[in-house]
C-alpha positions as CSV (number, residue, x, y, z in Angstrom):
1,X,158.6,15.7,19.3
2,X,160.8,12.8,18.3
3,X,164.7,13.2,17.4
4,X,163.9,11.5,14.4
5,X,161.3,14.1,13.5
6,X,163.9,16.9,13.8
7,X,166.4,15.2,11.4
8,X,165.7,14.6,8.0
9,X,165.8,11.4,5.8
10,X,168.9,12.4,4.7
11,X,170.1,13.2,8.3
12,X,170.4,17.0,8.0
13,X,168.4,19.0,10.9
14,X,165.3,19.9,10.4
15,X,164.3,23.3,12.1
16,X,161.1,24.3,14.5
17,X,160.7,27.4,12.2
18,X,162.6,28.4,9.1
19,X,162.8,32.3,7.8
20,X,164.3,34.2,5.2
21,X,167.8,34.0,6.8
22,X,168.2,30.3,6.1
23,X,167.6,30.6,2.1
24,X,170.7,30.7,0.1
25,X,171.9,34.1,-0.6
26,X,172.0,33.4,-4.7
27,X,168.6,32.2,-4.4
28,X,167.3,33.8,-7.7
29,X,170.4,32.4,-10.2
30,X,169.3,28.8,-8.3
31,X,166.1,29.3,-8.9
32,X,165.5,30.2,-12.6
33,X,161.9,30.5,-14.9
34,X,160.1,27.6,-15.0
35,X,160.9,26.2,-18.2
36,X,164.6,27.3,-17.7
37,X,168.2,26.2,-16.6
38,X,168.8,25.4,-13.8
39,X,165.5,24.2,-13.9
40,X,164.5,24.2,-10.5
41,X,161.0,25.0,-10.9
42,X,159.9,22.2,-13.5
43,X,161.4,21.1,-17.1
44,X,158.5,23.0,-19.0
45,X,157.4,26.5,-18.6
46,X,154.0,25.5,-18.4
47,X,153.8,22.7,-16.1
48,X,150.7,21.2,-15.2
49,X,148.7,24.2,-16.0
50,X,148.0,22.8,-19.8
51,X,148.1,19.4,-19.0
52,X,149.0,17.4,-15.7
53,X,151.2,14.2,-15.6
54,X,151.0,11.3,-17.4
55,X,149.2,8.9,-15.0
56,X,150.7,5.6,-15.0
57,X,149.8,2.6,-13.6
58,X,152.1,-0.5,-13.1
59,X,150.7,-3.9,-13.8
60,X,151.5,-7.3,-15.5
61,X,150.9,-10.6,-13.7
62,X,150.7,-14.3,-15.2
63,X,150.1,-14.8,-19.0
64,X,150.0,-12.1,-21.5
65,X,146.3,-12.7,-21.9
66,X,145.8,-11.6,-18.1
67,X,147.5,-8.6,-18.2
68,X,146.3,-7.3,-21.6
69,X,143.3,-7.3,-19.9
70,X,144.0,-5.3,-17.2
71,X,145.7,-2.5,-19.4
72,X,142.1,-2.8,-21.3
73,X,140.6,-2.0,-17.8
74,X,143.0,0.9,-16.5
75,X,142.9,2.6,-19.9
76,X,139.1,3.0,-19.4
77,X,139.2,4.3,-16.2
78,X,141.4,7.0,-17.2
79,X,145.0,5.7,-17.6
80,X,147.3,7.4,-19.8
81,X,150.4,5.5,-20.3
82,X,150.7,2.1,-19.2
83,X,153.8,0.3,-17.3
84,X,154.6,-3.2,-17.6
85,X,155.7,-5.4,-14.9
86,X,157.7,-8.1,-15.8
87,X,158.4,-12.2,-14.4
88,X,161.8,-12.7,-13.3
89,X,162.5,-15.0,-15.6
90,X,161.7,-12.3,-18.0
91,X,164.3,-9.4,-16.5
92,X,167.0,-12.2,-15.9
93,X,166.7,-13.3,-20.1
94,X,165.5,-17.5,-19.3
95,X,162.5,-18.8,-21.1
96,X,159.5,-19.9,-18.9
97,X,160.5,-23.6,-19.6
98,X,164.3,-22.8,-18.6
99,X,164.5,-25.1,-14.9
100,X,165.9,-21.7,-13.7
101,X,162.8,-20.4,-14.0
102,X,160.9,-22.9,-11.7
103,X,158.4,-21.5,-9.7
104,X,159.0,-18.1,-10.9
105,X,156.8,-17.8,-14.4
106,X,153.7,-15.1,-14.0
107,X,154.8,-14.3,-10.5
108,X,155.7,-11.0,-10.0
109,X,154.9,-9.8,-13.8
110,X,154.0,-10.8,-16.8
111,X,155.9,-13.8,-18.6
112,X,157.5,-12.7,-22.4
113,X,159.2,-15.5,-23.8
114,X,158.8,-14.3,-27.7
115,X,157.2,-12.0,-30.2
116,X,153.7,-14.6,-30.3
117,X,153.4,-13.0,-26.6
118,X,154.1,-9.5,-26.6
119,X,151.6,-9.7,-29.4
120,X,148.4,-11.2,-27.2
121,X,149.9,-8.2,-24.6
122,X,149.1,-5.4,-26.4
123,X,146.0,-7.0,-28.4
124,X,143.5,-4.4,-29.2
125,X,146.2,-1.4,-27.7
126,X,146.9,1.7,-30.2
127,X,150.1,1.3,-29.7
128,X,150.7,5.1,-31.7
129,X,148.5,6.6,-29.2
130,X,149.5,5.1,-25.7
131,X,152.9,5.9,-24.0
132,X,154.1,2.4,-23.0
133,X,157.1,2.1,-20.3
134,X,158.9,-1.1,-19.5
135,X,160.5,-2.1,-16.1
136,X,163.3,-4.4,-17.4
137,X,166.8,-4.0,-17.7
138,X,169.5,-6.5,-18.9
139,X,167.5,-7.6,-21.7
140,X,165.5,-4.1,-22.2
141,X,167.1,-4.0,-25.9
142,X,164.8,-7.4,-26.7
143,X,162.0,-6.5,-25.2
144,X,161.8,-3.3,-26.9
145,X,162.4,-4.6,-30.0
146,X,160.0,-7.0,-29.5
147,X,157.4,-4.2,-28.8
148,X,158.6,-2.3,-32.3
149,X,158.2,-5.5,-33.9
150,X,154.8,-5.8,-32.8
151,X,153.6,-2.0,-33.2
152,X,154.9,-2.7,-37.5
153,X,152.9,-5.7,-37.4
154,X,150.2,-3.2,-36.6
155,X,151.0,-1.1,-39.1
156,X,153.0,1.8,-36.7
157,X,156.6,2.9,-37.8
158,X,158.8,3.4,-35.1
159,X,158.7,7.0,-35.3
160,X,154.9,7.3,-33.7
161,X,156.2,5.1,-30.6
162,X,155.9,6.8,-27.6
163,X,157.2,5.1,-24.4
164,X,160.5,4.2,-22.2
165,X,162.5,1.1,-21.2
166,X,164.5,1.1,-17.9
167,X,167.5,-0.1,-19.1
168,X,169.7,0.7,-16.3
169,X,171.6,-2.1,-15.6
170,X,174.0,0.0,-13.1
171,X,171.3,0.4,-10.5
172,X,171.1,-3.5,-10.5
173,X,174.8,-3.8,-9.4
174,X,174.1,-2.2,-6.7
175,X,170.4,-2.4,-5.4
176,X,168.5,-5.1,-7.4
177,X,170.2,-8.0,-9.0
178,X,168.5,-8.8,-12.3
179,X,171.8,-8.6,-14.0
180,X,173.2,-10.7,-16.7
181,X,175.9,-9.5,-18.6
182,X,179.1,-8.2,-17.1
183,X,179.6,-4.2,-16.8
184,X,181.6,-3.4,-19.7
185,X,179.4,-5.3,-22.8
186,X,176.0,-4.2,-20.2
187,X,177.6,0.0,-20.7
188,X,178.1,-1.3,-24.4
189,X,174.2,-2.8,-25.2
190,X,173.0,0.1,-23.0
191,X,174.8,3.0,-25.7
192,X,173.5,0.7,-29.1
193,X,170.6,0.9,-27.4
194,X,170.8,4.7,-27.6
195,X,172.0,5.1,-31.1
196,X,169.6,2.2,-32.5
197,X,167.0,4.2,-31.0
198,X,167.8,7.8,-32.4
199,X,167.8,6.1,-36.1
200,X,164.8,4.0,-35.5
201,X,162.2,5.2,-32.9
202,X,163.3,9.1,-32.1
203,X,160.7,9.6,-29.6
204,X,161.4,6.6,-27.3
205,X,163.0,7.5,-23.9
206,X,166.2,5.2,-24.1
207,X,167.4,5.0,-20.0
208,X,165.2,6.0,-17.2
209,X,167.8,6.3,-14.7
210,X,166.7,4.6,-11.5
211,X,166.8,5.7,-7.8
212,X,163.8,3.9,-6.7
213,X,165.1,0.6,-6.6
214,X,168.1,2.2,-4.4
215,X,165.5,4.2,-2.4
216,X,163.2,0.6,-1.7
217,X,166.4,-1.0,-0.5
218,X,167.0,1.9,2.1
219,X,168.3,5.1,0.7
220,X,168.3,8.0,2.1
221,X,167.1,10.9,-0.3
222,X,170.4,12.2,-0.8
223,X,171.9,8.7,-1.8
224,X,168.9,8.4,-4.2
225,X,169.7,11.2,-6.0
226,X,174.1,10.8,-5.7
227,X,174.0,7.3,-7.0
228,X,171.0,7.7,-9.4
229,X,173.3,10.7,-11.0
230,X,176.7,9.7,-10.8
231,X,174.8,6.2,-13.0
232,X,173.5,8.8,-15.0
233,X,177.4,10.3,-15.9
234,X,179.0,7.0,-16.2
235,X,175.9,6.0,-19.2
236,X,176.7,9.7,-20.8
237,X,180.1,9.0,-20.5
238,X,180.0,5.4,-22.5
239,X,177.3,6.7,-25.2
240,X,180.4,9.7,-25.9
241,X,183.0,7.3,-25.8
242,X,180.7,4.9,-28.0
243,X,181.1,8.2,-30.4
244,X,177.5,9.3,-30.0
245,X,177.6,13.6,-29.6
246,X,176.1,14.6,-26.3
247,X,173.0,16.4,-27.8
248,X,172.4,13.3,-29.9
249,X,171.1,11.4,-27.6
250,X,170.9,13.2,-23.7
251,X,167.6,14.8,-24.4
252,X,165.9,11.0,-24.8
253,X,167.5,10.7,-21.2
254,X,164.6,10.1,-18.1
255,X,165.0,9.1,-14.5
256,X,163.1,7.3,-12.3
257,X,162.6,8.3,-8.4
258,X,160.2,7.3,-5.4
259,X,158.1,9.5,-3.1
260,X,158.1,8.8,0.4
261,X,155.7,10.4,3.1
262,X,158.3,12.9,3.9
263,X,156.7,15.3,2.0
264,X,159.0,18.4,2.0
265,X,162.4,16.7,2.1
266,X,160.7,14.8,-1.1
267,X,159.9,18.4,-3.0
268,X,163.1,19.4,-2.6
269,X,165.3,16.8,-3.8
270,X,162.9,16.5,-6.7
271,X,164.3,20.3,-7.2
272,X,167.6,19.4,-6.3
273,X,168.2,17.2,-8.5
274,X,166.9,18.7,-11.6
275,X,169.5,21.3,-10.3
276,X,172.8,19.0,-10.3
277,X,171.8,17.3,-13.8
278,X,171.6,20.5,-15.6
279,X,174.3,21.7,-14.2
280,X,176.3,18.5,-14.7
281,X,175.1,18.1,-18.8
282,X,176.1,22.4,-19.1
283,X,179.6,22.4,-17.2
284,X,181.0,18.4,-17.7
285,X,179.9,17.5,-20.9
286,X,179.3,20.8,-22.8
287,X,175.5,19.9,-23.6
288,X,174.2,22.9,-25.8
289,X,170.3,21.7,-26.5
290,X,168.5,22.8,-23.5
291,X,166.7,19.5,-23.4
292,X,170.1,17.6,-22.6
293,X,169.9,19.8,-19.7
294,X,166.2,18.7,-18.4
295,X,166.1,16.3,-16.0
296,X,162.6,14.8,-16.9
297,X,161.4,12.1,-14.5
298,X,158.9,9.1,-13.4
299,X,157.7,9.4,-10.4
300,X,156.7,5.4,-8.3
301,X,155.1,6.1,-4.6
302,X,157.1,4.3,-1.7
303,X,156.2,0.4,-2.0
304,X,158.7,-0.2,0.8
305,X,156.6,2.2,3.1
306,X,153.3,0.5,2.4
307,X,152.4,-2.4,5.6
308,X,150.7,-5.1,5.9
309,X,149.0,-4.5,8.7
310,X,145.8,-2.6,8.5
311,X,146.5,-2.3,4.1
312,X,143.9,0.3,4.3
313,X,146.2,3.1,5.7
314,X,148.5,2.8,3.1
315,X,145.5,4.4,0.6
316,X,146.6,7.8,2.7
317,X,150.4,6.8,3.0
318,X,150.0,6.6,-1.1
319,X,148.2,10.2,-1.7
320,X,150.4,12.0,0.4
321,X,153.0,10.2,-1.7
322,X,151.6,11.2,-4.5
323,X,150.9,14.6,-3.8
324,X,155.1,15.0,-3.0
325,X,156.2,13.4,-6.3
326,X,153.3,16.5,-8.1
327,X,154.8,19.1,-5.9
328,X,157.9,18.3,-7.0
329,X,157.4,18.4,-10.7
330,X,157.1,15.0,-11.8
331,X,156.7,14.1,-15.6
332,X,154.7,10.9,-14.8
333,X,153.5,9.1,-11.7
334,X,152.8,5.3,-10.6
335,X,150.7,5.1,-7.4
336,X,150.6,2.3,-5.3
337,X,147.7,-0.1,-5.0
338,X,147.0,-0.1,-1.0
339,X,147.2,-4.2,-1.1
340,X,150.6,-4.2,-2.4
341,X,152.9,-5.6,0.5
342,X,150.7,-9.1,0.9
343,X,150.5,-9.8,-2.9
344,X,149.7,-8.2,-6.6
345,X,147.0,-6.0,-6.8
346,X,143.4,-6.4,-7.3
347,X,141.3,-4.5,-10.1
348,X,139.4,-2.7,-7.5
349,X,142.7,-1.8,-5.4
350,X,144.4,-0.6,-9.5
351,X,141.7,1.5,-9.6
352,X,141.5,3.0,-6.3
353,X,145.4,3.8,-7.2
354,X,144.5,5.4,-10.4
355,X,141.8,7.6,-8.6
356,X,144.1,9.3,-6.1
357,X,145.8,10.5,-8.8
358,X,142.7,11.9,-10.8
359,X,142.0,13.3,-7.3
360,X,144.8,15.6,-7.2
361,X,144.3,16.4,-10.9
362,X,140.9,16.8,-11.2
363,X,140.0,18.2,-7.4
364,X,142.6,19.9,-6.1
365,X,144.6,23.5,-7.6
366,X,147.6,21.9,-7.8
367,X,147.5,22.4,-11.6
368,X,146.5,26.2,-11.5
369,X,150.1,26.8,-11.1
370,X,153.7,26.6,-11.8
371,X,155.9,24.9,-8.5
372,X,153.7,26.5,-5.8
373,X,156.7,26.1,-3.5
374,X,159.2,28.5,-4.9
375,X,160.4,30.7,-2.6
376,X,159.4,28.3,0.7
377,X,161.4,29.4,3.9
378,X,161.9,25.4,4.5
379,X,161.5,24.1,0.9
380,X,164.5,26.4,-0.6
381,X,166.8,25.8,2.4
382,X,166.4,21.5,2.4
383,X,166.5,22.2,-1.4
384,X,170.2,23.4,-0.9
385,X,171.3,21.3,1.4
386,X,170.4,17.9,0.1
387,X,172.1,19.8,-3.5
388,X,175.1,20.2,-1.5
389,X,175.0,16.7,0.3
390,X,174.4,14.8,-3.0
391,X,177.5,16.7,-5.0
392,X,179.6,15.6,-1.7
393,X,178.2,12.2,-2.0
394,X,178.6,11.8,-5.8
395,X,182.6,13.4,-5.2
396,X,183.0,10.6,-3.4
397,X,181.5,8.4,-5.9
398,X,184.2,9.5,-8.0
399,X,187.4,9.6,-6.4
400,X,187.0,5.3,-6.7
401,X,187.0,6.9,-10.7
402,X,183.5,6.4,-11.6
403,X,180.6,4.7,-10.9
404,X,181.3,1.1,-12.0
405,X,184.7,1.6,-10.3
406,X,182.7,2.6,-7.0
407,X,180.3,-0.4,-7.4
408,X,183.1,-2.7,-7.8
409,X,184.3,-1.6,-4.9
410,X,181.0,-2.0,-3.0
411,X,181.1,1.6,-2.1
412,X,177.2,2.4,-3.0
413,X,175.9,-1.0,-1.5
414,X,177.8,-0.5,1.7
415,X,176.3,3.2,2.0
416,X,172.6,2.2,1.4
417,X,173.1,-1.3,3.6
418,X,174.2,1.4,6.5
419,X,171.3,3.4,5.8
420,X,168.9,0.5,5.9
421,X,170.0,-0.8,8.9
422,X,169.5,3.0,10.7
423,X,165.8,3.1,9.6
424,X,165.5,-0.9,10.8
425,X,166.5,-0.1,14.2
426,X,164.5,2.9,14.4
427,X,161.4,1.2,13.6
428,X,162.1,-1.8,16.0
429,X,163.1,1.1,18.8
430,X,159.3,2.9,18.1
431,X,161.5,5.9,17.5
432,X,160.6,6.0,14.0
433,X,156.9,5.6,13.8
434,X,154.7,3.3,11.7
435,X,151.2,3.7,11.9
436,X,149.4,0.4,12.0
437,X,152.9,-1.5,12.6
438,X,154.6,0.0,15.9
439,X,151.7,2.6,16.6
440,X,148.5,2.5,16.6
441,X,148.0,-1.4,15.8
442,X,144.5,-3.3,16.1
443,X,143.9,-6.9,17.8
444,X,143.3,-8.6,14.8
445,X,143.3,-7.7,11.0
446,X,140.3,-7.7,8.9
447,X,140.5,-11.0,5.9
448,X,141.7,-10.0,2.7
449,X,141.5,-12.1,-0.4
450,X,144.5,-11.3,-2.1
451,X,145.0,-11.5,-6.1
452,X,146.6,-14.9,-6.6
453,X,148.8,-16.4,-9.9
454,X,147.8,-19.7,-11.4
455,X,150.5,-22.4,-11.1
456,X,149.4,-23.7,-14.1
457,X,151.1,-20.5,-16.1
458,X,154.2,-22.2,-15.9
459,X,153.4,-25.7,-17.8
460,X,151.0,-23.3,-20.3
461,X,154.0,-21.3,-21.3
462,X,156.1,-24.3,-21.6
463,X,153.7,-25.7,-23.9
464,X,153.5,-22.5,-26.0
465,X,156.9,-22.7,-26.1
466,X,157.5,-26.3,-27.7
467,X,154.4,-25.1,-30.1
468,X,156.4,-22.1,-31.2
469,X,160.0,-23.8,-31.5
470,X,158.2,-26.8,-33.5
471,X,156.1,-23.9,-36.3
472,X,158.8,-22.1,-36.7
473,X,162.3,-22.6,-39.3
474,X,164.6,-23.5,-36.6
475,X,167.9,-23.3,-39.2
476,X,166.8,-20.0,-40.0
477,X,166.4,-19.3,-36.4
478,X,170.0,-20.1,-35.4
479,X,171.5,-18.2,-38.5
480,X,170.3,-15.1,-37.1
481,X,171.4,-15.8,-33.8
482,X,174.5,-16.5,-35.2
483,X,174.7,-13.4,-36.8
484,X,173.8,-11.5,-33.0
485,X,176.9,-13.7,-31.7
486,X,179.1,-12.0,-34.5
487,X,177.7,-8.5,-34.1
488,X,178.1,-9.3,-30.1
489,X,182.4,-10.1,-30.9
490,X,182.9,-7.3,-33.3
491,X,182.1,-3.4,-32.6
492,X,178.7,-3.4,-34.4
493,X,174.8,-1.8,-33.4
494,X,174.1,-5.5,-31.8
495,X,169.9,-4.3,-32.0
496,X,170.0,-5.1,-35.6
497,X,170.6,-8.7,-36.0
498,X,168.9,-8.6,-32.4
499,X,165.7,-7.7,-34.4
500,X,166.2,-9.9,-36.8
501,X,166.7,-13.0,-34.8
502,X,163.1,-11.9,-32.5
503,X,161.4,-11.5,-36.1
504,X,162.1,-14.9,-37.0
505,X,160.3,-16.3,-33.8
506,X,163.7,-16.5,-32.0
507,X,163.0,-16.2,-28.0
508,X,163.6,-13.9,-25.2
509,X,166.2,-16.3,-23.6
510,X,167.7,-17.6,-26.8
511,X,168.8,-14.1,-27.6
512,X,170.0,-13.5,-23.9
513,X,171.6,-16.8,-24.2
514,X,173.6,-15.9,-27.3
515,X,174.8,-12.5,-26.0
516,X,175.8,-14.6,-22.3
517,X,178.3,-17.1,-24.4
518,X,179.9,-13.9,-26.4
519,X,180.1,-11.4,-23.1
520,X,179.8,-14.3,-20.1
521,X,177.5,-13.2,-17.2
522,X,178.7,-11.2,-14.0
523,X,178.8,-12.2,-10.2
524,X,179.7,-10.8,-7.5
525,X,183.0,-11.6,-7.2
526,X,184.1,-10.7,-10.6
527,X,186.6,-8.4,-11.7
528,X,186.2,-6.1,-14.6
């Protein structure tokens, strides 16, 4: 056995053989009912047994057009909630004719540059009956609105909207980089998101709280869950300070976490961390709804885990994934299509993604019942100690004062950049084993037609674009984006005239642009 093999992802040793003398000796007050603080076994008493997770599958590529047709193809093979992916030019707030966004249009997402295309995207969608999530982040206020705008046109009020945007902008300081706005007025749109939304679509989850990007950029499981929580209390923190009450708007709070292969160590921080939010929301901030208190999560299988080599083998890498993120209790779960790390999935490789999970639904007992691993020897002890590693972690988080001090300061990106480097060396050393990559490798790789984006998206949108700015009342058009730059300088709900200006054909980066002369845009270097 290899020395990697005896440590966990998160560094603490793993043991040959675990008994009863390794569980904590409060065991039962950590464990609780299902359904019941701590919540340890699951948010709901019920679990899976009435109804498994919502199956989600991630997708958007090119022109709205495209992907509305690939959500019309998931939904028929079974999906129940859809996830949209995004262009960067999208998540960074630039229209597809911006020269920043050269190159960029269609390529890793879908390109929304106004209302006219989020309408083609969800063409033909019920929009009252699908649960929609959205992977975007600075500008997650517009392109919710944009959907709300859309779903009215439709004839759906926002109170039948079911669905989540990201929104978490802290997670980009430190792992990603599709910021825009400085901290401060970012913590600001983040908490008008959460009161616009408790007025005007009560059932949408405001935040999902990410750890996944953290995870894909090399964190251990026990820096996923720190940083991904201590984020977590700094956005509580502003929507209090922004004088929202706690049990206003914490139970629209959701998270977002990846499964990796390492099964067990994967269960239990799922369990651990539903532990230290509960916790946190009882004891910190005085929640007294006991959903404030449930830590209620998506669930994305390991993209950084999938190779290249030999794609095939990531179709097992992705259902043992998978069957982690179900052990663990998730609410919702993305799997990965096997083609992933050469370019954007295929329909046949979306489907086969969207079968593994009907597999474990559908064929296996893991919905006859509640957390099947309560009570495990191994589960319950790694379940503790990763608890007690992240609380040590996030302490340290917060002696810099909070999290936004801590990212200023580099603290989290240092951690994870250290933790990256440990899992590159072991992989280049064969101590940490790859199957297909440093281990069992083949001659020469079978051809693969990957899914490919039309260049010609780019000049398309661009020409769209001029269309819409020359249809629509362009003086009406800059009075409402007028009226975002005053709501942006004073103390107002800035999602108000944000709607306003998107109803009136105003686009996705001339609403970002606004907001960027009022609040400026953040680098690296900045202080705050």
């Amino acid at each position: 056995m290899s020395e990697r093999r005896r440590s966990s992802e998160s560094g603490f040793p793993i043991e040959g053989v675990y008994t009863a003398e390794h569980l904590p000796g409060d065991l039962d007050s950590r464990l609780g009912a299902p359904g019941e603080y701590p919540y340890t076994r699951g948010v709901y008493p019920t679990m899976y047994t009435s109804r498994p997770w919502t199956m989600r599958q991630y997708a958007g590529f090119g022109t709205a057009t495209e992907s509305n047709a690939r959500y019309h193809q998931l939904l028929r093979a079974g999906t129940m909630g859809l996830s949209v992916a995004f262009d960067l030019p999208t998540q960074m707030g630039y229209d597809s004719d911006d020269p920043i966004a050269s190159g960029e249009v269609g390529k890793v997402g879908v390109a929304i540059d106004s209302i006219e295309d989020m309408r083609l995207l969800f063409d033909g969608i019920p929009l009252d009956k699908v649960s929609t999530s959205m992977t975007i982040n600075a500008p997650g206020s517009v392109l919710l609105l944009l959907y709300q705008l859309v779903a009215e046109e439709n004839g759906v009020p926002g109170a039948a909207l079911n669905g989540t945007i990201q929104n978490d902008i802290l997670k980009e300081y430190i792992a990603r980089g599709t910021y825009i706005f400085p901290p401060k007025p970012s913590l600001r749109l983040v908490a008008d998101t959460f009161g616009y939304c408790r007025a005007e679509v009560p059932k949408w989850n405001t935040i999902s709280i990410s750890g996944y990007h953290m995870a894909e950029a090399g964190a251990s499981p026990v820096q996923e869950i720190a940083f991904t929580l201590a984020n977590g209390v700094e956005y509580v923190r502003a929507a209090i300070a922004a004088g929202l009450a706690v049990d206003d708007f914490a139970p629209r709070l959701s998270f977002f976490f990846v499964a990796r292969t390492t099964l067990l160590e994967e269960v239990a921080k799922f369990r651990a961390a539903r532990r230290i939010w509960a916790r946190l929301m009882r004891d910190e901030f005085g929640a007294k709804n006991p959903k404030s208190m449930m830590l209620r999560f998506h669930t994305q299988t390991a993209g950084v885990q999938l190779t290249a080599q030999q794609p095939e083998v990531n179709l097992v890498r992705v259902a043992v994934q998978g069957l982690g993120a179900v052990l663990g209790g998730t609410q919702s779960l993305h799997t990965n299509s096997f083609d992933e790390a050469i370019a954007l999935p295929t329909e046949k490789a979306a489907r086969l993604a969207l079968r593994t999970q009907q597999v474990l639904a559908y064929e296996t007992d893991l919905t006859a019942t509640v957390d099947p691993f309560a009570g495990s020897y191994v589960v319950e002890a790694m379940t503790a100690e990763i608890e007690a590693a992240a609380d040590a972690l996030m302490g340290r988080v917060f002696e810099y004062g909070s999290s936004v001090d801590a990212i200023e300061a580099g603290f989290q990106k240092r951690e994870i950049e250290q933790s990256a480097y440990q899992i590159a060396q072991e992989i280049d050393s064969g101590e940490r084993v790859v199957v297909g990559l440093n281990r069992f490798t083949i001659d020469a790789e079978e051809p693969y037609e990957p899914l490919r984006v039309d260049p010609a998206i780019e000049a398309a949108q661009g020409e769209r674009l001029a269309k819409l700015r020359a249809g629509r009342d362009g003086a009406v058009v800059e009075r409402a984006l007028n009226e975002l730059r005053e709501a942006a300088s004073g103390t107002g709900n800035v999602l108000y005239p944000m709607k306003a200006a998107l109803r009136e054909r105003a686009t996705v980066g001339e609403v970002c642009g606004a907001l960027r002369e009022v609040w400026g845009v953040y680098r690296p270097t900045d202080r705050f």
